[in-house]
LODO-140470 format. One record per residue (C-alpha): residue number from 1; residue in one letter; x, y, z. Coordinates in Angstrom, 3 decimals. Layout:
// LODO-140470
R seq type       xx       yy       zz
R NUM    a        X        Y        Z
...
END
This chain:
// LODO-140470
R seq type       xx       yy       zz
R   1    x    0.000    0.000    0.000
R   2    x    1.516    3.257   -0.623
R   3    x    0.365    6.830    0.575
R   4    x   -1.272    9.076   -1.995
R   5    x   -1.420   13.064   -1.668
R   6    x   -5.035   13.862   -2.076
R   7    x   -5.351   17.249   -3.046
R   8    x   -9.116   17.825   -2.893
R   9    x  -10.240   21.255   -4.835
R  10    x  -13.343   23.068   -4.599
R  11    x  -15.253   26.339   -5.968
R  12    x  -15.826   28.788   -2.305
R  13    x  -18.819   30.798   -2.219
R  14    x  -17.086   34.447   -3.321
R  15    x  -19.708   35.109   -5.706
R  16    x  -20.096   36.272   -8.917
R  17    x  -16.379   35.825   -9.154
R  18    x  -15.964   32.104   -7.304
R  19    x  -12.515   31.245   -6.310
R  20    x  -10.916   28.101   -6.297
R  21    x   -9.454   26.329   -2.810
R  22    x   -8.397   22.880   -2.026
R  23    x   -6.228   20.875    1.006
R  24    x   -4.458   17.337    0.961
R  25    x   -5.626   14.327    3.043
R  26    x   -3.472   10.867    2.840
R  27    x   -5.106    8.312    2.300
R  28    x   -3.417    4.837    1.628
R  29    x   -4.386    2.941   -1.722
R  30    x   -2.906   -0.245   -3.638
R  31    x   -2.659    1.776   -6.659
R  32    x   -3.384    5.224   -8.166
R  33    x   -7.061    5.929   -6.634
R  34    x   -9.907    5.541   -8.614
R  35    x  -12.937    8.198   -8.540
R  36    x  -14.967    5.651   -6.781
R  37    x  -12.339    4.980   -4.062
R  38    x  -12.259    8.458   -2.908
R  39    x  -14.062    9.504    0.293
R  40    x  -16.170   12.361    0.717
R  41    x  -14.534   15.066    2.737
R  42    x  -15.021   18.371    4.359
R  43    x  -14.252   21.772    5.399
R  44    x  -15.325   24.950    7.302
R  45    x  -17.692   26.533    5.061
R  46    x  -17.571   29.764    7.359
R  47    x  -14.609   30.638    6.293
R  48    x  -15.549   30.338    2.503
R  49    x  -18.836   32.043    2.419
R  50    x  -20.634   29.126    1.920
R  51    x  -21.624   28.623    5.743
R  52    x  -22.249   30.136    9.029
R  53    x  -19.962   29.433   12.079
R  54    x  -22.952   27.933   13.971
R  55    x  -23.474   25.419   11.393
R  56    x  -20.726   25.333    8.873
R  57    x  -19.855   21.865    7.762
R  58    x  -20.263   22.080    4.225
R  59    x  -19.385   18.085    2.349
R  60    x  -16.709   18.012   -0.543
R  61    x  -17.664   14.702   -3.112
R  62    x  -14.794   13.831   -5.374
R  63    x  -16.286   13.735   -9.019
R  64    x  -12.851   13.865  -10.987
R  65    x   -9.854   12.893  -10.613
R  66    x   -6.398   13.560  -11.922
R  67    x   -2.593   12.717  -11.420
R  68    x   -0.380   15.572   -9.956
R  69    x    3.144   15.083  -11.545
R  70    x    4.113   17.618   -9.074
R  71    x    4.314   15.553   -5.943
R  72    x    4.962   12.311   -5.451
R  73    x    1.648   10.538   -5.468
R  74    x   -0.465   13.208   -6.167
R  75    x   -3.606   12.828   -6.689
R  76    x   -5.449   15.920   -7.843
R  77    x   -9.692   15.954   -6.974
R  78    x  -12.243   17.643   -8.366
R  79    x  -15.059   18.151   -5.807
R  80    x  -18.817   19.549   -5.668
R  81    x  -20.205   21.028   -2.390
R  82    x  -22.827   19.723   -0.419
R  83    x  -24.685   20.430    2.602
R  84    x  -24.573   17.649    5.175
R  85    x  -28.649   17.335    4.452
R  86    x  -27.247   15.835    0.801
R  87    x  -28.435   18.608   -0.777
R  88    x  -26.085   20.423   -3.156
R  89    x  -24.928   23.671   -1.746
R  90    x  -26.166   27.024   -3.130
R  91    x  -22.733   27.957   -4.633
R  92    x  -22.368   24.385   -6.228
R  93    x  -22.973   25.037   -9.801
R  94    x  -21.547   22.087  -11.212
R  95    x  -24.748   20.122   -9.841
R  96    x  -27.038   22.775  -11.456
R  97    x  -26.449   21.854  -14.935
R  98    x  -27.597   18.962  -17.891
R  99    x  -25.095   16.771  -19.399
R 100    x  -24.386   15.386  -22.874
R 101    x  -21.524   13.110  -23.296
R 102    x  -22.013   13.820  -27.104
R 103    x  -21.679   18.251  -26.725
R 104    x  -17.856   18.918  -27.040
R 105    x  -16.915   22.181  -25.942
R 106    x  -13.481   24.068  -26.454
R 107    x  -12.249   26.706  -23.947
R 108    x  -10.239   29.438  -25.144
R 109    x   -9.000   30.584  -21.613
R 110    x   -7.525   34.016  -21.403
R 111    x   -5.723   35.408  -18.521
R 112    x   -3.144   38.047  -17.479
R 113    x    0.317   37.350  -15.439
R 114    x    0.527   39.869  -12.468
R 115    x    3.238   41.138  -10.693
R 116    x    3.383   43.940   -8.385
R 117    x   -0.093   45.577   -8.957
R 118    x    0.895   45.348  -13.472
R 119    x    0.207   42.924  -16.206
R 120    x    3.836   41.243  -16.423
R 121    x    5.824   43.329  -18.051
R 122    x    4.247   46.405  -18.029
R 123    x    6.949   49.237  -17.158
R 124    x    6.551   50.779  -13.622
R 125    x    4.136   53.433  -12.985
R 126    x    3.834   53.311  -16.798
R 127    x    2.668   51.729  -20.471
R 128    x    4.523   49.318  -23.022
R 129    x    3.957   49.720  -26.414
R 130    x    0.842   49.379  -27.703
R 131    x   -0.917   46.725  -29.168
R 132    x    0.477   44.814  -32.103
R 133    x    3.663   42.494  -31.636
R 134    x    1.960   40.602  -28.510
R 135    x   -0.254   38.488  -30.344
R 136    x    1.723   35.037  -30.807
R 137    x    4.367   37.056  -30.140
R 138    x    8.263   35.774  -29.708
R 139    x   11.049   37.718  -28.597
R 140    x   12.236   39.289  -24.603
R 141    x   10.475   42.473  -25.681
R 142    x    7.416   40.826  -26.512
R 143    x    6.991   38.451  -24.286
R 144    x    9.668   38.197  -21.434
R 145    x   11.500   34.765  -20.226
R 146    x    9.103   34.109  -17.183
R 147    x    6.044   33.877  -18.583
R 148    x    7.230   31.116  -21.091
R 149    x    8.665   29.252  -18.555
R 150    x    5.103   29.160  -16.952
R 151    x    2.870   28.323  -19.639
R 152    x    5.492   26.032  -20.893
R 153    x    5.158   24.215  -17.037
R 154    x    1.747   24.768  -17.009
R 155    x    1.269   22.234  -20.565
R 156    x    3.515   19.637  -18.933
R 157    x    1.673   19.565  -15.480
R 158    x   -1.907   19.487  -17.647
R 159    x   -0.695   16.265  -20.437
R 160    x    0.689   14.137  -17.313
R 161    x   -2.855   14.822  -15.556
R 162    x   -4.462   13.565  -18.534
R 163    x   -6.347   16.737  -18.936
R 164    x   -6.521   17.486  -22.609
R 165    x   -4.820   20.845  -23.400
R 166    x   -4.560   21.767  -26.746
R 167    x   -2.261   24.431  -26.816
R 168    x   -1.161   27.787  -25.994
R 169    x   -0.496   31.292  -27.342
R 170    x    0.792   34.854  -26.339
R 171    x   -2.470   37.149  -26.764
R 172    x   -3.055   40.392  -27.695
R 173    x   -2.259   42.863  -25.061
R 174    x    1.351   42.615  -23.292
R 175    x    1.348   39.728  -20.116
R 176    x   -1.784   38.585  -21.381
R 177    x   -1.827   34.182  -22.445
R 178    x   -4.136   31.841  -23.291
R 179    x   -4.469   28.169  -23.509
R 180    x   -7.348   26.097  -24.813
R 181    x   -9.007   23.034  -23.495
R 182    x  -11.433   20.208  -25.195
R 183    x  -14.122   18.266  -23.568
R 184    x  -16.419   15.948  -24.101
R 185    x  -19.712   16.636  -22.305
R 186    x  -20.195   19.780  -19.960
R 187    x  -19.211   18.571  -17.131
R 188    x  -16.211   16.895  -18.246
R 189    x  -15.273   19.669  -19.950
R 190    x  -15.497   22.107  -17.261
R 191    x  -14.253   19.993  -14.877
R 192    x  -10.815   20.164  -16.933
R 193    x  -11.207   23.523  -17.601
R 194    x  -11.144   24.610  -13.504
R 195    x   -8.767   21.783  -12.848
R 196    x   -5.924   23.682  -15.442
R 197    x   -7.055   26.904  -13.658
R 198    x   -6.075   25.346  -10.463
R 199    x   -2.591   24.017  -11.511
R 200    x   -2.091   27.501  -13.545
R 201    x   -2.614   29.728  -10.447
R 202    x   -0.627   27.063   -7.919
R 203    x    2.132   26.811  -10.097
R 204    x    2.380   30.863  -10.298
R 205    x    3.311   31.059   -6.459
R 206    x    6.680   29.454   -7.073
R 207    x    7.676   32.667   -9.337
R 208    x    5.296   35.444   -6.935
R 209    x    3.499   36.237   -9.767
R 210    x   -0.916   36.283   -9.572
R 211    x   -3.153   34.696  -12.207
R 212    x   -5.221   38.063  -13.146
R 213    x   -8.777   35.947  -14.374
R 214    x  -10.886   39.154  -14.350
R 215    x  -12.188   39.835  -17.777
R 216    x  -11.091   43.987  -17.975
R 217    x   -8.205   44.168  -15.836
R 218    x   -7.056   47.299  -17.427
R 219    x   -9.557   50.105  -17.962
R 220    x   -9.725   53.506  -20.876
R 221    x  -10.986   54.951  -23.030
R 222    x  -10.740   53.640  -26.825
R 223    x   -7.665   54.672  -28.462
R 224    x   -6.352   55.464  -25.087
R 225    x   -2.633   54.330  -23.230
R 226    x   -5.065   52.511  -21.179
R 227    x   -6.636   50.708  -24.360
R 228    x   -6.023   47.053  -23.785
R 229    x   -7.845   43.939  -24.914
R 230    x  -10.186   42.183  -22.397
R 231    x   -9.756   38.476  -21.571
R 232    x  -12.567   36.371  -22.498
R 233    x  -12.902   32.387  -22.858
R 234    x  -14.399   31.610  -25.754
R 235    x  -16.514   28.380  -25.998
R 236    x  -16.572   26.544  -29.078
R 237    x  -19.396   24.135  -28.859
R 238    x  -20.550   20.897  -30.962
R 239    x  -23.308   18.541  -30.524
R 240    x  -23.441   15.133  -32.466
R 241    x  -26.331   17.037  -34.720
R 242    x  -24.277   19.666  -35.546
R 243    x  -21.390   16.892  -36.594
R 244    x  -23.498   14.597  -38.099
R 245    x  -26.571   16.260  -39.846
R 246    x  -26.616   19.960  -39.534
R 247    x  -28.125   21.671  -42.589
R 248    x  -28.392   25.582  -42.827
R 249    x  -32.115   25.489  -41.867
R 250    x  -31.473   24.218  -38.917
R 251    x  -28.337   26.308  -38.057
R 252    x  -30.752   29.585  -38.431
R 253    x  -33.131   28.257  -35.830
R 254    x  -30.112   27.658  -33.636
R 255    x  -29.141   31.235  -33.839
R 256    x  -33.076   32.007  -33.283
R 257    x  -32.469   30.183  -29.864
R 258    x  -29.290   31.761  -29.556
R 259    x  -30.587   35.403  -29.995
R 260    x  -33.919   34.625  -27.985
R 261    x  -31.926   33.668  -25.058
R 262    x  -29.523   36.175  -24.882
R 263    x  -30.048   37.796  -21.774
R 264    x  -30.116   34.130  -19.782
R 265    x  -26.735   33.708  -21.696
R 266    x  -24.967   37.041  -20.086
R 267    x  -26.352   36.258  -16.891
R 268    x  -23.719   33.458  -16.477
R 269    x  -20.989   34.851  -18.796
R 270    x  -18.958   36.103  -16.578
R 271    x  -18.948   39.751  -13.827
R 272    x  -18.287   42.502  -15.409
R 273    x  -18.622   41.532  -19.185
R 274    x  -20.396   45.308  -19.943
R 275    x  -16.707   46.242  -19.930
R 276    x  -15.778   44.138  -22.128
R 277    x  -18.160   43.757  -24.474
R 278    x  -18.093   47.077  -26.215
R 279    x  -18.612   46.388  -29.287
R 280    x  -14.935   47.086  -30.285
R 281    x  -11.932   45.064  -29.067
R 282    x  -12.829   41.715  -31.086
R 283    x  -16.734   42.253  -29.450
R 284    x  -20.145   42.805  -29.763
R 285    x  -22.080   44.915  -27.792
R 286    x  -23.510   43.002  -25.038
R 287    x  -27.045   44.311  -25.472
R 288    x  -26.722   42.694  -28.969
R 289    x  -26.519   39.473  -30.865
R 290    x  -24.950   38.726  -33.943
R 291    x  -23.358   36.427  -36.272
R 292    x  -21.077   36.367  -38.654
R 293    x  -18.578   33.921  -40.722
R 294    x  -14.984   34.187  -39.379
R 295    x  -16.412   37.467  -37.667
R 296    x  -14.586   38.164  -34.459
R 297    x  -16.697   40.797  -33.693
R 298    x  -20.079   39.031  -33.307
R 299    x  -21.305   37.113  -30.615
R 300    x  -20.864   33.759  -32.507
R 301    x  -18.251   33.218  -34.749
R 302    x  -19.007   30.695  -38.061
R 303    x  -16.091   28.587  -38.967
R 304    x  -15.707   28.734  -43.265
R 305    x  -15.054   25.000  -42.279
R 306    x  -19.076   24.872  -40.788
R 307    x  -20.481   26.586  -43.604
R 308    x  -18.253   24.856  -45.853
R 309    x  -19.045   21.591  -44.772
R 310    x  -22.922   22.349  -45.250
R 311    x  -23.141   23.994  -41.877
R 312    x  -21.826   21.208  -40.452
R 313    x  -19.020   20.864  -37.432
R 314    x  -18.777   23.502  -34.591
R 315    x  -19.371   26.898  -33.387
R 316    x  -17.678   29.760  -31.197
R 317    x  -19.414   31.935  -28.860
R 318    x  -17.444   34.855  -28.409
R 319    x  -19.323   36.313  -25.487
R 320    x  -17.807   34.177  -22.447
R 321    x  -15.312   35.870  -20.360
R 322    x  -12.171   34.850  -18.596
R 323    x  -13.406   34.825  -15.676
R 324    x  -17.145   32.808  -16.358
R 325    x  -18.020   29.513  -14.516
R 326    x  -17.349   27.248  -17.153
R 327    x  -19.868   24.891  -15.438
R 328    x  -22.713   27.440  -15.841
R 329    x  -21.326   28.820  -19.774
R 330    x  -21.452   24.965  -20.608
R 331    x  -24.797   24.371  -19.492
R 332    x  -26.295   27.303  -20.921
R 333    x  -25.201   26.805  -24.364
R 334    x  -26.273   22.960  -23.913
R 335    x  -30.056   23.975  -22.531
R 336    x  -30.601   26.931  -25.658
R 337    x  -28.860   23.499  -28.265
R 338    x  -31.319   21.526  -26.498
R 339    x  -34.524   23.578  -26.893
R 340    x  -34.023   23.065  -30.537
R 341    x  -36.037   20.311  -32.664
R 342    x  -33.716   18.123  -34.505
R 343    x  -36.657   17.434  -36.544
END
């Protein structure tokens, strides 16, 4: 029997922003634990703002599991929160949402490294250049040494967890990254997506830099020194219709469903979005809905491979920001897919 480093990992109750925590427990196992081996565990939901002192038990159940390369026997847990009643807790989203093995989604995650109160590499008390060489940038001046050392780390910790990143970029404004992760079904999906979240921003102590998730970090005026790109995380979205049968008739009632829900669709994309969403800056207004092919300015972006294909394959909604629930982005696009006749 050996001892395995359970790191157990959580969403708190720091709403509409939710943050991510998580402890270790060792528990002994004959091999590397399955999902079904892991206990149900706890915490002080008090101290989370997901309980009061007086009663504040709140019950963490495992529902993903991955390997930590990082320790030695790590074991890294994915957990929803429950009351001790059984009930799912308030803040547990995860629980809230339907499920479709057959919906992929793809992530585009965007963040910004922070150090010191500044994106990385931002000159003190001032402004880099503006916008331009960032993007997929290469090069000291474009995107320093430390921040590809992270996201370099950050693939590496990700593939040995078995959680499938699919790559990586510089983006647009200076210390801003993304990376991209693909799922099959919502919760799988988004269970991968908070899980990379977790290792990004744990891996960032060792170099005492913050993972900056917010969606508008950086605020001015257009065509301003304070005009920087938001970070959003765009969800690309397929079901096995879309792959299989499609058919521009049906496509146009999806965007019906898409435009007739847009309000219940901003409600869970992410605090803040208004600031982002401009309707400049790669957006669209967010009291609007639009589509376009290859149009990074609308709300949902057509692939010339979907239209190409007979409006066949997969879709991007543009409107999801950095710092959305990928839980609650997932099951929104899967409920307005589902209210959708096939037939």
């Amino acid at each position: 029997m050996a001892k395995y480093k359970l790191e157990y990992i959580w969403l708190d109750g720091y709403l509409p922003l939710a943050g991510l925590r998580s402890k270790t427990q060792i528990k002994e196992f004959a091999s590397f634990p399955t999902l079904a081996e892991l206990p149900n565990w706890g915490f002080d939901g008090s101290s989370t703002r997901q309980a009061e002192g007086k009663s504040s038990d709140i019950v963490l159940k495992p529902v993903a599991v991955f390997p930590d390369s990082t320790r030695t026997n790590g074991v890294l847990v994915m957990c929803e929160t429950f009351l001790h009643t059984g009930v799912p807790h308030p803040s547990n989203s995860r629980a809230t949402i339907p499920d479709d093995p057959d919906t992929w989604f793809g992530f585009e995650q965007e963040y910004f490294f922070y150090k010191d109160g500044a994106p990385l590499g931002f000159p003190k008390g001032g402004y880099p250049a503006p916008q331009g060489p960032y993007y997929t940038g290469v090069g000291y001046s474009n995107v320093g040494s430390v921040a590809r050392k992270i996201v370099e780390r950050h693939i590496d910790i990700c593939l040995d967890a078995g959680i499938k990143i699919e790559g990586i970029n510089a983006e647009v404004a200076k210390g801003q990254w993304e990376f991209q992760i693909f799922g099959k079904g919502s919760k799988s999906a988004a269970d991968q997506m908070w899980v990379a979240r977790y290792i990004m921003s744990r891996l960032c102590e060792e170099y005492e830099i913050d993972v900056e998730w917010r969606c508008k970090p950086i605020l001015g005026a257009f065509n301003s020194p304070l005009d920087w790109n938001g970070s959003g995380m765009h969800s690309n979205f397929s079901t096995k219709h879309m792959r299989e049968v499609g058919g521009k008739v049906y496509f146009e009632k999806l965007m019906a469903a898409f435009d007739k829900y847009r309000d219940e669709h901003i409600a869970v994309y992410g605090p803040d979005n208004h600031l982002r969403l401009t309707g400049l800056h790669e957006t669209q207004s967010i009291d609007k809905f639009s589509y376009g092919v290859a149009d990074r300015g609308a709300s949902i972006r057509i692939p010339h491979s979907f239209v190409n294909n007979g409006y066949k394959g997969y879709l991007e909604d543009r409107r999801p920001n950095s710092a959305a629930d990928p839980y609650l982005v997932a099951g929104r696009i899967l409920r307005t897919v589902q209210s959708v006749p096939t037939t």
